[in-house]
One Martini backbone bead per residue (centre of mass of N, CA, C, O) as a GRO file, in nm:
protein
  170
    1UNK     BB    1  11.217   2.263   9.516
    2UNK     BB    2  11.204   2.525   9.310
    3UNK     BB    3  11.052   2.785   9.256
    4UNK     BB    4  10.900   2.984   9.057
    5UNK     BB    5  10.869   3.275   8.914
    6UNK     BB    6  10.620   3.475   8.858
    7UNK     BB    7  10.432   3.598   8.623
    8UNK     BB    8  10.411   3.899   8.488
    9UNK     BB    9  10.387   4.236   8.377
   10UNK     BB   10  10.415   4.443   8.101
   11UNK     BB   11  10.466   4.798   8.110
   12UNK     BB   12  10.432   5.027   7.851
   13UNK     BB   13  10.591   5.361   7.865
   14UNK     BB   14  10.727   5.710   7.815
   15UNK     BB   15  10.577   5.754   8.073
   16UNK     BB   16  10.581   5.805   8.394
   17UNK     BB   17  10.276   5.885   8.499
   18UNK     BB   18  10.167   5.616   8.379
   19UNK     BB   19  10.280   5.431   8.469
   20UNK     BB   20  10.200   5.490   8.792
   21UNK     BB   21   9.913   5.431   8.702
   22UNK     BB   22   9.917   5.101   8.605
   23UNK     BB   23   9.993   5.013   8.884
   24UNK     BB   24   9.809   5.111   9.100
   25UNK     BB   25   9.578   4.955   8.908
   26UNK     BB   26   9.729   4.691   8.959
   27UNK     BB   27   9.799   4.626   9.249
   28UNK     BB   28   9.542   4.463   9.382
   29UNK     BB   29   9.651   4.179   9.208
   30UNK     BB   30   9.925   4.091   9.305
   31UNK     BB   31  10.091   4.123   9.079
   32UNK     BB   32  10.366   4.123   8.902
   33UNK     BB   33  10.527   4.442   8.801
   34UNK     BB   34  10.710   4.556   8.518
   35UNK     BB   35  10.906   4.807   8.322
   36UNK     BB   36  10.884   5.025   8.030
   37UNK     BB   37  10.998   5.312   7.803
   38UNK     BB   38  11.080   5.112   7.560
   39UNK     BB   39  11.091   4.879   7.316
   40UNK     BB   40  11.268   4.790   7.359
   41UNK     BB   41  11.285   4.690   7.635
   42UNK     BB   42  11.057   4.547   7.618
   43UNK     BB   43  11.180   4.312   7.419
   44UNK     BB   44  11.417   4.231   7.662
   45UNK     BB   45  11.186   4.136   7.844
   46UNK     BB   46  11.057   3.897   7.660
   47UNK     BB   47  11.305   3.760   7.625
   48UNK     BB   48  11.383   3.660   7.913
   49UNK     BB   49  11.093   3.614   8.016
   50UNK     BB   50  10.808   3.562   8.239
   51UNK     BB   51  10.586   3.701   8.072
   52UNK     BB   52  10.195   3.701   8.066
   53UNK     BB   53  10.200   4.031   7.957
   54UNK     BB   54  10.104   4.324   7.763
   55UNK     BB   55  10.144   4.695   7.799
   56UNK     BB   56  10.082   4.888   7.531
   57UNK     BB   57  10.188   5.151   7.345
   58UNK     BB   58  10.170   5.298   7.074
   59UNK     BB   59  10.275   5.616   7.096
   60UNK     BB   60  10.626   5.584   7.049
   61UNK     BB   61  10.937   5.613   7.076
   62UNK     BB   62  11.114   5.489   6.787
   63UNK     BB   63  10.954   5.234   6.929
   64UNK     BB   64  10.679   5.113   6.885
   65UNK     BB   65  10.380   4.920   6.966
   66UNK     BB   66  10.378   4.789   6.660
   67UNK     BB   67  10.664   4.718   6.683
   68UNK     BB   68  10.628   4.497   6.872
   69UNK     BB   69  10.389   4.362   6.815
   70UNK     BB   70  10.512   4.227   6.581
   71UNK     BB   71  10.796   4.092   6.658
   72UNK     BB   72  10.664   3.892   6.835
   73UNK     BB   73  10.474   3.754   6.635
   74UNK     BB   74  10.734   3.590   6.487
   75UNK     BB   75  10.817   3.457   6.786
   76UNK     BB   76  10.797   3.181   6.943
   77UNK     BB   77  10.841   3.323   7.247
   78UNK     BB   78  10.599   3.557   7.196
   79UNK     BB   79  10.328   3.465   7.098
   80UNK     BB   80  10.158   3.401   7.305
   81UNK     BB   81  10.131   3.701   7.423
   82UNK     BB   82   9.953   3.938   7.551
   83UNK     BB   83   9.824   4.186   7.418
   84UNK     BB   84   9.771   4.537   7.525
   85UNK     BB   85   9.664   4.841   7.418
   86UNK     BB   86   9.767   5.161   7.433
   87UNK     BB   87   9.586   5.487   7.416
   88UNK     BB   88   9.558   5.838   7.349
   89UNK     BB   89   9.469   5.919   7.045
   90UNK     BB   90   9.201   5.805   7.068
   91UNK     BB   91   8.988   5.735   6.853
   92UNK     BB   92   9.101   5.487   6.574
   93UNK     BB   93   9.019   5.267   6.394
   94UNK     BB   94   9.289   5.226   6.244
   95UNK     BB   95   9.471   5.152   6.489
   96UNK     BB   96   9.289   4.911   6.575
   97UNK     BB   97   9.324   4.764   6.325
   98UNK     BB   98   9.601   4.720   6.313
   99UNK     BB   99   9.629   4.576   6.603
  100UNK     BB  100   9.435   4.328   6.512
  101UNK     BB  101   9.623   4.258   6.299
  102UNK     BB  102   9.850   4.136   6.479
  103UNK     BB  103   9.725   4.032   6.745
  104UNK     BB  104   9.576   4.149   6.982
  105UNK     BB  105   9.368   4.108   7.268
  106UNK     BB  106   9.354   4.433   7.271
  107UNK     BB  107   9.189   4.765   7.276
  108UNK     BB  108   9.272   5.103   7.425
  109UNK     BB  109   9.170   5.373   7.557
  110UNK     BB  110   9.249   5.696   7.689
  111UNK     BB  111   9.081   5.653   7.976
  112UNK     BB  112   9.123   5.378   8.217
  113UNK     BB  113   8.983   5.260   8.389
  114UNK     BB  114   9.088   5.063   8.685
  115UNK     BB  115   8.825   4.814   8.687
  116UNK     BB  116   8.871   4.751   8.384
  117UNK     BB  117   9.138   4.658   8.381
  118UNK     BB  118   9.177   4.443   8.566
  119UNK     BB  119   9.020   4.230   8.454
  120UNK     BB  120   9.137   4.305   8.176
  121UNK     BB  121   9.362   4.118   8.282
  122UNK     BB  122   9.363   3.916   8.456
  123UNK     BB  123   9.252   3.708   8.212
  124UNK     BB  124   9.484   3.732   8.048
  125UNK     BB  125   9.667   3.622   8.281
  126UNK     BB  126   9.501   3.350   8.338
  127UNK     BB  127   9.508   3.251   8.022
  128UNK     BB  128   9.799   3.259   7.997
  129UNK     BB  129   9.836   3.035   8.257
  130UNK     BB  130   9.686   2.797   8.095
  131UNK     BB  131   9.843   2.795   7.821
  132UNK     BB  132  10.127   2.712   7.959
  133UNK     BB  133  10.047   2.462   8.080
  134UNK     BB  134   9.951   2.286   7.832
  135UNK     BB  135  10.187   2.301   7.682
  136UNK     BB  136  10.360   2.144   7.904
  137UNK     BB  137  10.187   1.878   7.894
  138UNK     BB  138  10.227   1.824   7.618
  139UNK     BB  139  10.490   1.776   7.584
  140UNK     BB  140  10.561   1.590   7.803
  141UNK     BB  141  10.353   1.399   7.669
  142UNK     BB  142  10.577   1.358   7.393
  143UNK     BB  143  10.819   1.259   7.597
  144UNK     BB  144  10.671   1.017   7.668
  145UNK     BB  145  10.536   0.897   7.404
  146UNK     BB  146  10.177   0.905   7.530
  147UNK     BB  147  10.130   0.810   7.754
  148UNK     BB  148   9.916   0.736   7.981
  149UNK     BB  149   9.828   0.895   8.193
  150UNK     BB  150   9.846   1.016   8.507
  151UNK     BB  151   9.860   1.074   8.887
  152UNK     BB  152   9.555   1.167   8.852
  153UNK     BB  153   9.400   1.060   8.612
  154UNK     BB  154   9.442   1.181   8.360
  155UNK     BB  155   9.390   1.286   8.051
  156UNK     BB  156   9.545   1.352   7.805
  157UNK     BB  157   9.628   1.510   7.516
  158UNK     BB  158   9.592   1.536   7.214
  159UNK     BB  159   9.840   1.426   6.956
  160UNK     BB  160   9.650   1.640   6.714
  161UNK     BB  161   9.787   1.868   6.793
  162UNK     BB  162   9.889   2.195   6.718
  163UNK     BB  163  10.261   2.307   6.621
  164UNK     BB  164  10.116   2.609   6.728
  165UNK     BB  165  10.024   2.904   6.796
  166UNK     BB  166   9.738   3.049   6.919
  167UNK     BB  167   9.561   3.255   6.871
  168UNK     BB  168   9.415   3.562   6.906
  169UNK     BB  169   9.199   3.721   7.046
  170UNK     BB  170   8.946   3.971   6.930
   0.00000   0.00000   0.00000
């Protein structure tokens, strides 16, 4: 039986040498990470699947960051993908507002600790892989009619559960 491919992280900046600093800083977490420089980019990357984060940028041309992160949330393939947006701007309350209105997970002003990067990534990336596993599970267990317990001899979820995307953390 073929393995899947772990999902990646998926880093979004304009800035080339930006890009190559959250990459360095991510580096030691042993996690694939791809990148893109264009909102667009971002968006076909994450359209393609297997993405577990984004760290996306705010201000860039062309396609914002507010705009990457507005149109996931609207599609049921990418509405569940943790999003932390990095700033340059500075403190922005307004900034900051818009992005936890969109549903983002984090939002982070740049210079950004390596070791506060990893941290907030790691988790977000194994919850976010925690999440993806429970709704497989669930799925299955939909598919299978309901069927009590599996081989492992666990619960099932309870089929009670709603069939929609479960919020981002604030």
């Amino acid at each position: 039986m073929p393995t899947a491919a772990r999902p990646r992280i998926l880093v979004v900046d304009d800035r080339e040498d930006t890009l190559f600093a959250m990459e360095s800083a991510l580096a030691p977490l042993g996690y694939p990470v791809d990148r893109a420089n264009t909102g667009d980019d971002a968006l076909k990357a994450v359209l393609r699947g297997g993405v577990a984060v984004v760290l996306l940028d705010v201000l860039m041309p062309d396609v914002s960051g507010f705009e990457v992160a507005h149109y996931m949330a609207r599609l049921e393939q990418t509405q569940s993908i943790p999003i932390m947006m990095i700033t340059g701007a500075g403190q922005d309350p307004a900034l900051a507002l818009m992005a936890f209105e969109l549903g983002v997970a984090d939002y982070v002003v740049k210079p950004v600790e390596p070791w506060v990067l990893r941290t907030k990534v790691r988790y977000l990336y194994e919850t976010s892989l925690h999440l993806h596993a429970l709704r497989e599970r669930l799925r299955t267990y939909e598919a299978d009619g309901g069927e009590e317990g599996d081989e492992e001899g666990t619960t099932p979820p309870s089929p009670d559960l709603p069939d929609q995307a479960l919020p981002r953390p604030a």
